[in-house]
MDTraj code that builds the backbone (N, CA, C; nanometers):
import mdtraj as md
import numpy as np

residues = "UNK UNK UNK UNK UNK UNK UNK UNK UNK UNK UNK UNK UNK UNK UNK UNK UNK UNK UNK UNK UNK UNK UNK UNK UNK UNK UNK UNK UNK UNK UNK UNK UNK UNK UNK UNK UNK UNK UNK UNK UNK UNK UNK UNK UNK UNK UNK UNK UNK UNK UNK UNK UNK UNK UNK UNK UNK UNK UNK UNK UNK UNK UNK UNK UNK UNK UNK UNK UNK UNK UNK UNK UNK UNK UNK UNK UNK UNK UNK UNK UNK UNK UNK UNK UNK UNK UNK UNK UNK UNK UNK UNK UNK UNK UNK UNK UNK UNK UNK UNK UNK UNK UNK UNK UNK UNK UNK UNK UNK UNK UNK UNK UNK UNK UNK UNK UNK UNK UNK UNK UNK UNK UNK UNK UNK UNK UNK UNK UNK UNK UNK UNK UNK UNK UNK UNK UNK UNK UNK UNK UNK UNK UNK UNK UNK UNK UNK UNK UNK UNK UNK UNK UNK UNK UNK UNK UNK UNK UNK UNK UNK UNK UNK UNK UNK UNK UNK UNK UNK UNK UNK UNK UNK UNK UNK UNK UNK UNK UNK UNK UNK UNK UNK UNK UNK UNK UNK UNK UNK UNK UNK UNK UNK UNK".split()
xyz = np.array([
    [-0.6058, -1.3087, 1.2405],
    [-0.5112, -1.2175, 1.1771],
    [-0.5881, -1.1128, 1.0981],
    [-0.5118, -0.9905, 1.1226],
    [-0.5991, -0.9027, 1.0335],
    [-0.5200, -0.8545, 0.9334],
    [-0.5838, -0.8296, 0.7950],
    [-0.4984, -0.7728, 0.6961],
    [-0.5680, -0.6246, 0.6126],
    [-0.4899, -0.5238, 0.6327],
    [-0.5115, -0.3728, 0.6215],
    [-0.4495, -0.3544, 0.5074],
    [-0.5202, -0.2906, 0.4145],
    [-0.4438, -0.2055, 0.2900],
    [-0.4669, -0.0976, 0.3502],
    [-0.3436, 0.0158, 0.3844],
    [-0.3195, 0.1719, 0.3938],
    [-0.3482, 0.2324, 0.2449],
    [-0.3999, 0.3372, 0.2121],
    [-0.4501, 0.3589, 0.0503],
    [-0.4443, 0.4858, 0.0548],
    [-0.4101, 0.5578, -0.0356],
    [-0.4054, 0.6997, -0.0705],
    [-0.2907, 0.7544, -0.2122],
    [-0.3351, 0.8494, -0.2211],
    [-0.2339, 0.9212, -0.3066],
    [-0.0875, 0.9348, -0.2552],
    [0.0216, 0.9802, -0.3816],
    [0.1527, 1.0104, -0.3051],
    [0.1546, 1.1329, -0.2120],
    [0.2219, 1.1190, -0.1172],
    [0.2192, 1.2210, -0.0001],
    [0.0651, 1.2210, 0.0781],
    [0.0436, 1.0916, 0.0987],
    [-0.1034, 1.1421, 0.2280],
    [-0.0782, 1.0693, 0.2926],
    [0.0389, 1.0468, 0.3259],
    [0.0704, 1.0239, 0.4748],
    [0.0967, 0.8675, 0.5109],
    [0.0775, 0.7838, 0.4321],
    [0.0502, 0.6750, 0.4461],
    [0.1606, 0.5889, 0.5122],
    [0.3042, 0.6064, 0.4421],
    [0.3912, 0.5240, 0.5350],
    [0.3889, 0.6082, 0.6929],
    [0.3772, 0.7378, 0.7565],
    [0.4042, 0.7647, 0.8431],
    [0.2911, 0.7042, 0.9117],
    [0.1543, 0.6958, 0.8512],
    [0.0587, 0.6036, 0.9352],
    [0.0625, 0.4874, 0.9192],
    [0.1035, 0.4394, 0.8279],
    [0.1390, 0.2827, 0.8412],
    [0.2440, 0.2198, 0.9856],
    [0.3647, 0.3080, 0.9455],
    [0.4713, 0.2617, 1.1069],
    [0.3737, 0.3240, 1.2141],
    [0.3237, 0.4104, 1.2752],
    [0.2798, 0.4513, 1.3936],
    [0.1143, 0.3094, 1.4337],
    [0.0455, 0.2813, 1.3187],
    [-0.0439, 0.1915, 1.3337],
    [0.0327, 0.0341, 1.3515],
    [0.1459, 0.0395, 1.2628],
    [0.1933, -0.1418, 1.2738],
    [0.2891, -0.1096, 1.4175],
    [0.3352, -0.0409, 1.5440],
    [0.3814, -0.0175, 1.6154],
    [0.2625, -0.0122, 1.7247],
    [0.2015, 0.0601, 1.7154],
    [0.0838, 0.0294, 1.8508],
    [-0.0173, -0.1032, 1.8081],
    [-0.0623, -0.1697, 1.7098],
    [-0.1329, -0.3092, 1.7091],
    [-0.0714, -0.3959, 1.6868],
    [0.1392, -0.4238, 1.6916],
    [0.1848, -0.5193, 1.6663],
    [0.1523, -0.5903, 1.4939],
    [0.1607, -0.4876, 1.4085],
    [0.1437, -0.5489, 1.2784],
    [0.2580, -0.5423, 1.2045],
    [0.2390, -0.6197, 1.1127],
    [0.4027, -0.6769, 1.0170],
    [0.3840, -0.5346, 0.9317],
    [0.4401, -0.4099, 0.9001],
    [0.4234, -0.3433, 0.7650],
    [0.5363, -0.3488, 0.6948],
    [0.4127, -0.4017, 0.5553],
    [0.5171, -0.4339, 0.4562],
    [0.4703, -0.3070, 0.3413],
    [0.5588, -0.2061, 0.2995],
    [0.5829, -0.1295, 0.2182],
    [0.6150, -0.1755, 0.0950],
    [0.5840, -0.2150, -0.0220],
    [0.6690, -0.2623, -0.1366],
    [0.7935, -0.1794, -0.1750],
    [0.8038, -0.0624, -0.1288],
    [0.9124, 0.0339, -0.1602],
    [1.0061, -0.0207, -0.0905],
    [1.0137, -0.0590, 0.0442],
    [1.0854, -0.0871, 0.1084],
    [1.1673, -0.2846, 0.0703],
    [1.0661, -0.2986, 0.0501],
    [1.0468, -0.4783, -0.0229],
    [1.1418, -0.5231, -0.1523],
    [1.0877, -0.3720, -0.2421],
    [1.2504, -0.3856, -0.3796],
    [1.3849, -0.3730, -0.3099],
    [1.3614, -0.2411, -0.2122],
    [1.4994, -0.2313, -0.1679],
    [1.5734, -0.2894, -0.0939],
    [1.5100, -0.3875, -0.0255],
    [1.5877, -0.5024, 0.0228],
    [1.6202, -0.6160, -0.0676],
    [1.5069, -0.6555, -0.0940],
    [1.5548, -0.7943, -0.2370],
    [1.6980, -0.7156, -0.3246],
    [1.6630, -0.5964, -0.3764],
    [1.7598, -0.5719, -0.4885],
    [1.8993, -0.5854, -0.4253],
    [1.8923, -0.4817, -0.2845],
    [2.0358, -0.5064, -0.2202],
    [2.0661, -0.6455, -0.1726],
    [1.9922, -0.7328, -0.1501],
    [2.0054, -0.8713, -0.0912],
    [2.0428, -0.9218, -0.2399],
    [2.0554, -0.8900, -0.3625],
    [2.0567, -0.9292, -0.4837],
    [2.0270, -1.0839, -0.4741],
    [1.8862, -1.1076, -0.4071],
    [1.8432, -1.2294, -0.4248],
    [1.7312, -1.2773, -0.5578],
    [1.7612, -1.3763, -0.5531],
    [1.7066, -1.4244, -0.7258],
    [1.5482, -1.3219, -0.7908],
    [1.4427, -1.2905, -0.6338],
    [1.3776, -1.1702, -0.7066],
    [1.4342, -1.0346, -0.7166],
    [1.5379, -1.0594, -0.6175],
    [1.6144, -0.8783, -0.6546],
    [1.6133, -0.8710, -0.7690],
    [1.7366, -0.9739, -0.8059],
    [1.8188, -0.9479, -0.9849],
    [1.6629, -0.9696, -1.0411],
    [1.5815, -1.0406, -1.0932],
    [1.4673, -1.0349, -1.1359],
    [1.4097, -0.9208, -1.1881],
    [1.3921, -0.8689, -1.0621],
    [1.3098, -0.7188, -1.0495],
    [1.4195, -0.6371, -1.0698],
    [1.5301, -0.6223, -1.0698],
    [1.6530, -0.5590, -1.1017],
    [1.6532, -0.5323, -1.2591],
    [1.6414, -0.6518, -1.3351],
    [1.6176, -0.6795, -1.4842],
    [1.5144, -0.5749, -1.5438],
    [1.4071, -0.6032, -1.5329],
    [1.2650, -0.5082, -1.5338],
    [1.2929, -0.3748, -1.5544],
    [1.3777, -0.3383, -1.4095],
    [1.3723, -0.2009, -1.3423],
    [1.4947, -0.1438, -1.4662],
    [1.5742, -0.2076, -1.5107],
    [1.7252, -0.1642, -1.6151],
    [1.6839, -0.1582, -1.7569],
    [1.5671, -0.2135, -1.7349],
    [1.5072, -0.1944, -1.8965],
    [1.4109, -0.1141, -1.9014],
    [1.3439, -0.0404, -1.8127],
    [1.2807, 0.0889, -1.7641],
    [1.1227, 0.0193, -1.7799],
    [1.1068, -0.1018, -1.7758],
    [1.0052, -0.1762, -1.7432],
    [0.9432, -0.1877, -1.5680],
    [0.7841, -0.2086, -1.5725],
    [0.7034, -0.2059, -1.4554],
    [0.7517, -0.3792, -1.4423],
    [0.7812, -0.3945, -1.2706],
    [0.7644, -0.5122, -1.2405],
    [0.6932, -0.5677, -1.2281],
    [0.6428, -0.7266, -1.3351],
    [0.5280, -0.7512, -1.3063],
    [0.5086, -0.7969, -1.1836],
    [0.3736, -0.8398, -1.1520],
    [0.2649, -0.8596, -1.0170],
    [0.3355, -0.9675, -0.9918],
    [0.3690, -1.0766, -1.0492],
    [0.3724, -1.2182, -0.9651],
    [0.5171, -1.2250, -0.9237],
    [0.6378, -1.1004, -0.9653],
    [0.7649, -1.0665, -0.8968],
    [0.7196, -0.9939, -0.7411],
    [0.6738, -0.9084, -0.7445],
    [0.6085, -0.8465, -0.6111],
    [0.5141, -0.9247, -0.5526],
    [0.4501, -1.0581, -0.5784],
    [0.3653, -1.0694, -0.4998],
    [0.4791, -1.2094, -0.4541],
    [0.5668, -1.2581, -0.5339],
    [0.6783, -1.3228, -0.4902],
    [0.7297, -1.2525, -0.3332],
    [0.7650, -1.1418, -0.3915],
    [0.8831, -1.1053, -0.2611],
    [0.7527, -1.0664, -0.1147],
    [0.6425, -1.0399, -0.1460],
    [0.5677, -1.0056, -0.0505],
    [0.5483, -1.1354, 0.0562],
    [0.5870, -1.2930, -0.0504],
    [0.5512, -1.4034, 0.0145],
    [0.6924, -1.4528, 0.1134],
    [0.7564, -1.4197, 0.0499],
    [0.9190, -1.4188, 0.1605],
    [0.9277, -1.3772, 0.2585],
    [0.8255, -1.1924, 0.2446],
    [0.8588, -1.1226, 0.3872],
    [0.7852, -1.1715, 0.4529],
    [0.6292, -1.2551, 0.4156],
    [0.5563, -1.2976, 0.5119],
    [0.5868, -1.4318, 0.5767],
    [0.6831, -1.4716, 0.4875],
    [0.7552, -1.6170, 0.5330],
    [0.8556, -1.6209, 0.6389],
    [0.9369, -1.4735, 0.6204],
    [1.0762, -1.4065, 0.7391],
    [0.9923, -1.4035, 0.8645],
    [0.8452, -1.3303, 0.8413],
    [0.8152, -1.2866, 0.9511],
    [0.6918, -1.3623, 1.0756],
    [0.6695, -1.4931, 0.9647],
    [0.5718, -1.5716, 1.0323],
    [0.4742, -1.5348, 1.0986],
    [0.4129, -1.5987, 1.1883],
    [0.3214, -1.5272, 1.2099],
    [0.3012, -1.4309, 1.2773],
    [0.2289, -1.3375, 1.2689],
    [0.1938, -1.1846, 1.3270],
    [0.0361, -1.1672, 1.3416],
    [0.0375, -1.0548, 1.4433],
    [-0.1570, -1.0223, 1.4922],
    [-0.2193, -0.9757, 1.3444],
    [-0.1137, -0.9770, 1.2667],
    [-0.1375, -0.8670, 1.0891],
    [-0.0507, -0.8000, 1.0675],
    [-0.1307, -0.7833, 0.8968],
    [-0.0498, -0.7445, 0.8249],
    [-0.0835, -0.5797, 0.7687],
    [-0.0413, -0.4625, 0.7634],
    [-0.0505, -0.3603, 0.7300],
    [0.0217, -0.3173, 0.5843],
    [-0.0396, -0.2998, 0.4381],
    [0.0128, -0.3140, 0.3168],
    [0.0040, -0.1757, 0.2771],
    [0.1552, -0.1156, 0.2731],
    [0.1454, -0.0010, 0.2213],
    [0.2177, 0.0283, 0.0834],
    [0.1400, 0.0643, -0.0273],
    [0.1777, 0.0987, -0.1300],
    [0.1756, 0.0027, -0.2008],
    [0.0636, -0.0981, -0.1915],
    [0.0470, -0.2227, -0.2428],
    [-0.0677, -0.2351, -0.1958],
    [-0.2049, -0.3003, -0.3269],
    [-0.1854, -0.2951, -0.4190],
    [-0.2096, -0.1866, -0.4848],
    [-0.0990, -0.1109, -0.6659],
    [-0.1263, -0.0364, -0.6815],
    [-0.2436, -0.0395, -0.7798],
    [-0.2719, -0.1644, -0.8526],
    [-0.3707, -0.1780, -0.9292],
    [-0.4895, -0.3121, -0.9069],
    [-0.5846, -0.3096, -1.0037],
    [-0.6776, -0.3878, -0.9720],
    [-0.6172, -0.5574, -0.9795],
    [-0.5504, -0.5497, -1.0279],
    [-0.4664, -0.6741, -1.1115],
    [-0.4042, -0.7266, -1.0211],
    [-0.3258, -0.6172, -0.9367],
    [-0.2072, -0.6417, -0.7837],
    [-0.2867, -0.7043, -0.6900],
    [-0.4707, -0.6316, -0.6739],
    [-0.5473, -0.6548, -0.5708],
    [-0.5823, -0.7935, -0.6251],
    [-0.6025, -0.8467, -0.7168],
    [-0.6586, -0.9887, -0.7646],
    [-0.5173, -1.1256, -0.6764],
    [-0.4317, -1.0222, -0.7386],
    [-0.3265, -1.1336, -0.6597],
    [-0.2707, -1.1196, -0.5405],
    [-0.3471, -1.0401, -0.4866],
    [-0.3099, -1.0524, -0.3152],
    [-0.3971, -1.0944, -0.2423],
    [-0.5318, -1.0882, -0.3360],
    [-0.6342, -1.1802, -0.2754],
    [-0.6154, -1.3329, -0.3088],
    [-0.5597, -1.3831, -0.3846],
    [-0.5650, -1.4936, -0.4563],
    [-0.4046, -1.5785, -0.3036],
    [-0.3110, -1.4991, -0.3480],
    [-0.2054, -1.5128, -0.2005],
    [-0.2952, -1.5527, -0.0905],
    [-0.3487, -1.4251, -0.0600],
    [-0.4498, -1.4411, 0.1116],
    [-0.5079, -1.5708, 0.0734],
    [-0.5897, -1.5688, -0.0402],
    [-0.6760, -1.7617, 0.0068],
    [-0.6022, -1.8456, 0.0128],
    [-0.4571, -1.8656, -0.0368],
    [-0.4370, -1.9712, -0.0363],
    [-0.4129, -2.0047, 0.1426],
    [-0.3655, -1.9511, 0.2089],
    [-0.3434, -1.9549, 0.3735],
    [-0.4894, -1.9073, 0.4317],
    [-0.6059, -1.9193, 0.3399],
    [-0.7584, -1.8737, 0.4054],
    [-0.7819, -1.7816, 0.4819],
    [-0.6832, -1.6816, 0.4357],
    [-0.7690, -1.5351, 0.5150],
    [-0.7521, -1.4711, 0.3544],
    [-0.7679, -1.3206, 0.4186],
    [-0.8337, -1.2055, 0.3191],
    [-0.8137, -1.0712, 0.3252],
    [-0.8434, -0.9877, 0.2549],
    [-0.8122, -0.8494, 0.3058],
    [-0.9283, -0.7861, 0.3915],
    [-0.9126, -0.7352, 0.5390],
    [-0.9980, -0.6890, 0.5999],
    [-1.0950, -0.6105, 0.5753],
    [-0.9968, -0.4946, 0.5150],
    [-1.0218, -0.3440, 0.5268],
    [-0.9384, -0.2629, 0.4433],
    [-0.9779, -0.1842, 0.3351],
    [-0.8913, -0.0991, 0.2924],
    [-0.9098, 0.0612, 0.3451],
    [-0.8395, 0.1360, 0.4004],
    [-0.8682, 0.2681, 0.4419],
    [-0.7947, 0.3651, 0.3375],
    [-0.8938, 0.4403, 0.3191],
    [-0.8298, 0.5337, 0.1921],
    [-0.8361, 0.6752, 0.2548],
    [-0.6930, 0.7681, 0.2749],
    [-0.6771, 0.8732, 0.3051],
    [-0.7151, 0.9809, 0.2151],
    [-0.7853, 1.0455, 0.2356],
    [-0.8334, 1.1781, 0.1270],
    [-0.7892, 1.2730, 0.1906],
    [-0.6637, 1.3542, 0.1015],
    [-0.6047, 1.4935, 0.0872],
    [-0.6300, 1.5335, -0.0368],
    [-0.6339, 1.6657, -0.0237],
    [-0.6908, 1.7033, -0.1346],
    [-0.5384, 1.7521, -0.2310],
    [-0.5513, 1.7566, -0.3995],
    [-0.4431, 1.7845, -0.4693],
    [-0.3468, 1.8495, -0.4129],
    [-0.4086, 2.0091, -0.3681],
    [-0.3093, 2.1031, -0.3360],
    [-0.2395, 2.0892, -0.2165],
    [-0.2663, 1.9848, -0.1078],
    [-0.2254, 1.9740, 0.0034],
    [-0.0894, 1.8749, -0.0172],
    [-0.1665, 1.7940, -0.0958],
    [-0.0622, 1.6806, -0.1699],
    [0.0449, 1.7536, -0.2228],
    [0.0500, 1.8020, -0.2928],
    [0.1870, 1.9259, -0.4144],
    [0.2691, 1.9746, -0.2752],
    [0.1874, 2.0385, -0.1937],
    [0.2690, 2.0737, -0.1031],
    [0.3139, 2.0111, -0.0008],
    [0.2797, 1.9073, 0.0190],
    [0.3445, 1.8288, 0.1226],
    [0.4404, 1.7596, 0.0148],
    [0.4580, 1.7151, -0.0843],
    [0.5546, 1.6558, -0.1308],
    [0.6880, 1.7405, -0.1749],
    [0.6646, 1.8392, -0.2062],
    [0.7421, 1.9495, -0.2154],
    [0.8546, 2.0046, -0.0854],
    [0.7255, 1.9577, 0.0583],
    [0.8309, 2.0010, 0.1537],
    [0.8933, 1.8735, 0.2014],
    [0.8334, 1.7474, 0.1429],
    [0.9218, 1.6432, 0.1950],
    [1.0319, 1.6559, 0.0956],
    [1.0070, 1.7109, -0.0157],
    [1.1768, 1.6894, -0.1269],
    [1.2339, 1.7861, -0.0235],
    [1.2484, 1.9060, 0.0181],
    [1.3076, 1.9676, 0.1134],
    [1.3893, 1.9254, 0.1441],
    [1.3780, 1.8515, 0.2582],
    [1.4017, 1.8031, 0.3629],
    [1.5132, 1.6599, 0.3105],
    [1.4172, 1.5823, 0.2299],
    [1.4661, 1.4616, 0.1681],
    [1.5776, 1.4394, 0.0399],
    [1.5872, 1.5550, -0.0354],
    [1.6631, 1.5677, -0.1065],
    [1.5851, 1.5225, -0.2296],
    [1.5476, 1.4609, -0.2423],
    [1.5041, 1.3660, -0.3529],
    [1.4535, 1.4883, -0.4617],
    [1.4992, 1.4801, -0.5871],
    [1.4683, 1.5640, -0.6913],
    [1.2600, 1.5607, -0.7612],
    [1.2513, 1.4538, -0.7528],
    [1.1208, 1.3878, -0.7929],
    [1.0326, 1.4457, -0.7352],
    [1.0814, 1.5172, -0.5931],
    [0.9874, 1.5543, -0.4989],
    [0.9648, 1.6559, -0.4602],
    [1.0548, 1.7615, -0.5650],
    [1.0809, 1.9195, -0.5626],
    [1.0244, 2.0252, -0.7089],
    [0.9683, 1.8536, -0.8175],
    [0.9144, 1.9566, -0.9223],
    [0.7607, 1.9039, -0.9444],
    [0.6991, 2.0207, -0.9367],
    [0.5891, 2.0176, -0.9438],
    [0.5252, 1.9628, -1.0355],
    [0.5540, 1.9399, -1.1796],
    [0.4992, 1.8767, -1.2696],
    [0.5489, 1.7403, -1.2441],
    [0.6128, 1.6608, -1.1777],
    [0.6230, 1.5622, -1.1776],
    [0.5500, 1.5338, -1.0802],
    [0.4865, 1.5810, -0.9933],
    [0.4096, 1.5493, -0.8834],
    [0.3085, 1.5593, -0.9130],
    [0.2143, 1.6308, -1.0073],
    [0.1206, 1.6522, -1.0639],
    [0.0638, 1.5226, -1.1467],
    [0.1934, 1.4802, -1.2133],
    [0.2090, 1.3567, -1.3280],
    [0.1278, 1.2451, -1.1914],
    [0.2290, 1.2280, -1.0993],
    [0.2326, 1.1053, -1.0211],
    [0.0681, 1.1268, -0.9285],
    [0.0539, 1.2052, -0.9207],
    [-0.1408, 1.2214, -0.8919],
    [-0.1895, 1.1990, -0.9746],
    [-0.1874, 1.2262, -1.1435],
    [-0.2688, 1.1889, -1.1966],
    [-0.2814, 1.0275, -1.2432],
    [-0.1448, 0.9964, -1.2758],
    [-0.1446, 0.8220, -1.2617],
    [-0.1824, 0.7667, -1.1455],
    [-0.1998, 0.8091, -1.0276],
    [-0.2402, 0.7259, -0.8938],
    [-0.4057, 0.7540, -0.9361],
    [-0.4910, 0.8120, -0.9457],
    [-0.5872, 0.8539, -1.0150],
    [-0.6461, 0.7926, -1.1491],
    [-0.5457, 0.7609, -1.2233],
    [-0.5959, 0.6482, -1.3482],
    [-0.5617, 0.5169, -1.3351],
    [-0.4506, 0.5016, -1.2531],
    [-0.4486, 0.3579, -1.2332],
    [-0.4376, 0.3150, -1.0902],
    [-0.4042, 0.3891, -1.0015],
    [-0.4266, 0.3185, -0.8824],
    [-0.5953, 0.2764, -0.7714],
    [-0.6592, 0.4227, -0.8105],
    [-0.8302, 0.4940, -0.7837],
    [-0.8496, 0.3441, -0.7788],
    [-0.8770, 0.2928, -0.9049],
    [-0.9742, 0.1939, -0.9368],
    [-0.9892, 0.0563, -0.8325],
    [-0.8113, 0.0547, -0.7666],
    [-0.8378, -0.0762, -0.6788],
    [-0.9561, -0.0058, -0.5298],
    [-0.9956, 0.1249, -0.5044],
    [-1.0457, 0.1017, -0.4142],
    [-1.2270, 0.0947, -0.4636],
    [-1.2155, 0.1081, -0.5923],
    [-1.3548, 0.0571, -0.5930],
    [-1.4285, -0.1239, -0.6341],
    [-1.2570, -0.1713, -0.6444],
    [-1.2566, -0.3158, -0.6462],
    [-1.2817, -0.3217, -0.5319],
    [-1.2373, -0.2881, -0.3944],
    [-1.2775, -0.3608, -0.2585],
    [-1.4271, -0.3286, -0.2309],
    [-1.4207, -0.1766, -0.2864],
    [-1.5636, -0.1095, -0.2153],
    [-1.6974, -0.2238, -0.2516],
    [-1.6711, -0.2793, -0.3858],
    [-1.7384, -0.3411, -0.4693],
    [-1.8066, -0.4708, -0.3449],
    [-1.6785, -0.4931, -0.2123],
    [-1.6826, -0.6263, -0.1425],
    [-1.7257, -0.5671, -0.0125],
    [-1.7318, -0.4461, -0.0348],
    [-1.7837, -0.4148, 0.1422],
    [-1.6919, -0.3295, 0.1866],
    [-1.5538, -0.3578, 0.1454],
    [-1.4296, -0.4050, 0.2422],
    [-1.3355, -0.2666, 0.2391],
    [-1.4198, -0.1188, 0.1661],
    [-1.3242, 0.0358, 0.1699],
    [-1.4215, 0.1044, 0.1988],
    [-1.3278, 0.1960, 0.2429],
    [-1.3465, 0.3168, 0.3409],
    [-1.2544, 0.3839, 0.3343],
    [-1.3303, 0.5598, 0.3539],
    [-1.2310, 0.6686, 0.3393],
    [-1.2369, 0.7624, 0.4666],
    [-1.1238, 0.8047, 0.5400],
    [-1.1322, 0.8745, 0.6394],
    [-1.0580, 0.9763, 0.5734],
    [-1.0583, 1.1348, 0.6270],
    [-1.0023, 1.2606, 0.5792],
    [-0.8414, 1.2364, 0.6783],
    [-0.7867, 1.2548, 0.5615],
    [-0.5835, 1.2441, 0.5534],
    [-0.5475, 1.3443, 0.5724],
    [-0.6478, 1.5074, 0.5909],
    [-0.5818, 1.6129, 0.5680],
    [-0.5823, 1.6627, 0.7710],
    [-0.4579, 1.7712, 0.8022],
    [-0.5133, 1.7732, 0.8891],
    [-0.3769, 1.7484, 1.0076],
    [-0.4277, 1.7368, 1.1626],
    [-0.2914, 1.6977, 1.2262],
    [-0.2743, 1.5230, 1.2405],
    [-0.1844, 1.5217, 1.2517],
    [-0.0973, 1.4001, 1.2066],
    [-0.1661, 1.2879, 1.3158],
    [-0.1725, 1.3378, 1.4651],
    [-0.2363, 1.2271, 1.5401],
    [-0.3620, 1.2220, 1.5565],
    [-0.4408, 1.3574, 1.5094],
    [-0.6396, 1.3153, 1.4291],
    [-0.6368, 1.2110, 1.3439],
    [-0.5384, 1.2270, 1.2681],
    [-0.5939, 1.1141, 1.1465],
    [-0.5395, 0.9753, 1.2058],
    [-0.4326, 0.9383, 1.2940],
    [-0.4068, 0.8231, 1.3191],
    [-0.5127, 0.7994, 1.4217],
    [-0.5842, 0.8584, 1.5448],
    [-0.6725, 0.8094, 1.5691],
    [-0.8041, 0.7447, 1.5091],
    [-0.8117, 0.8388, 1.4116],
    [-0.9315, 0.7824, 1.2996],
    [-0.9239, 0.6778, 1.2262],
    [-0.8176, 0.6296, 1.2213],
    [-0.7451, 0.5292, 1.1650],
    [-0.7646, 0.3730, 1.2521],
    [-0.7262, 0.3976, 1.3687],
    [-0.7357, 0.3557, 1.5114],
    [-0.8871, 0.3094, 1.5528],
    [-1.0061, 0.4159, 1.5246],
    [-1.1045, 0.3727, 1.5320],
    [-1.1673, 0.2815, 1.4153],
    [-1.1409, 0.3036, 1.3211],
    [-1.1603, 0.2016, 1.2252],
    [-1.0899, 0.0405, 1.2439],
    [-0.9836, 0.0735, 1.2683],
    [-0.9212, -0.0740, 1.3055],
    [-0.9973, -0.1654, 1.4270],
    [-1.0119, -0.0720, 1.4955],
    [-1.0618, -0.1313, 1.6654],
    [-1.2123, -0.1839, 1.5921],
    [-1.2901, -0.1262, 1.5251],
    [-1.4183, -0.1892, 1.4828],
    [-1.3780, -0.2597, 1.3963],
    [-1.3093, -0.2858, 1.3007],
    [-1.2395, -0.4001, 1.2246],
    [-1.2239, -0.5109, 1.3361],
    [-1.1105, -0.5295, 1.4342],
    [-1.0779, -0.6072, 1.4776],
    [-1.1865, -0.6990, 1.6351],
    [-1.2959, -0.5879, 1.6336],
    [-1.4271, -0.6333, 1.7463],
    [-1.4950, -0.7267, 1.6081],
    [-1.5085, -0.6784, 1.5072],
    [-1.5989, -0.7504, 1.4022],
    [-1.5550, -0.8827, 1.4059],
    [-1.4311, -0.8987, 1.3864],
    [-1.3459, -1.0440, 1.3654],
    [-1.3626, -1.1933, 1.4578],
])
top = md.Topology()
chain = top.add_chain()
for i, resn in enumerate(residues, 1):
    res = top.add_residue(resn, chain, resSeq=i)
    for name in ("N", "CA", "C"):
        top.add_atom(name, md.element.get_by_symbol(name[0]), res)
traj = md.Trajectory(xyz[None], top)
């Protein structure tokens, strides 16, 4: 089994390469974005949980998310892998998803970290509020904000892996099926290594 952290800033692309990579290698992707929004609507005991947190304008802690991460991997049994997008966002998240992985004796493979640069970022998020409606994603200082917190607190988990061997950065900027091939070649030497 192989297990992939997708890694980057907001807007580099990552869920659109996450589904196009967990669709051609048969991998489970689990999004945590996607992960609240099912528990919460399933209003199952980590929904309301993480529901609680989220109403008191509190961060959910790690061992609620690394809860619901163990359900989806429980729904979905076994798979060729797992593809983790938007997880982990900190060093703390990465401690307990490694600590998860041992207990079933695997690990995280590979983290691939997409590099776009700021201004590409502003503007791609800008034209996804477009499109998406979403207000968050149409003002620039809030997008600015959310780079610089991915930057003070998220940065650091990829120099926790780098620390193990286990990151790598391919360029995010660019057309959409360059970078998934590059992506592609990294995996394929990931998965010959194994």
């Amino acid at each position: 089994m192989i297990n992939l952290v997708l890694f980057g800033p907001p807007g580099s692309g990552k869920g659109t390469q996450a589904k196009k990579l967990a669709e051609k290698y048969g991998l489970l992707h689990i999004s945590t974005g996607d992960l609240f929004r099912k528990e919460i609507g399933d209003k199952s005991e980590l929904g309301l949980l993480a529901t609680s947190y989220i109403q008191k304008g509190e961060l959910v802690p790690d061992e609620v998310t690394i809860g619901m991460l163990k359900a989806a991997l429980a729904r979905h049994g076994s798979t060729f892998g797992v593809i983790y997008d938007g997880f982990p966002r900190t060093v703390d998240q990465a401690k307990a998803l490694d600590e998860m992985l041992e207990e079933s004796e695997d690990e995280i493979d590979v983290l691939i970290s997409l590099k776009v640069e700021d201004k590409e970022i502003i503007e791609r998020i800008i034209k996804r509020g477009e499109s998406s409606g979403r207000a968050d994603d149409k003002d620039e200082a809030i997008i600015q904000s959310r780079i610089e917190v991915y930057k003070k607190e998220t940065q650091p988990v990829y120099a926790y892996y780098d620390a193990h061997d286990k990151a790598l950065t391919i360029k995010g900027s660019g057309d959409i099926d360059e970078i998934f091939e590059s992506l592609c070649a990294v995996i394929d030497q990931v998965t010959v290594e194994e």
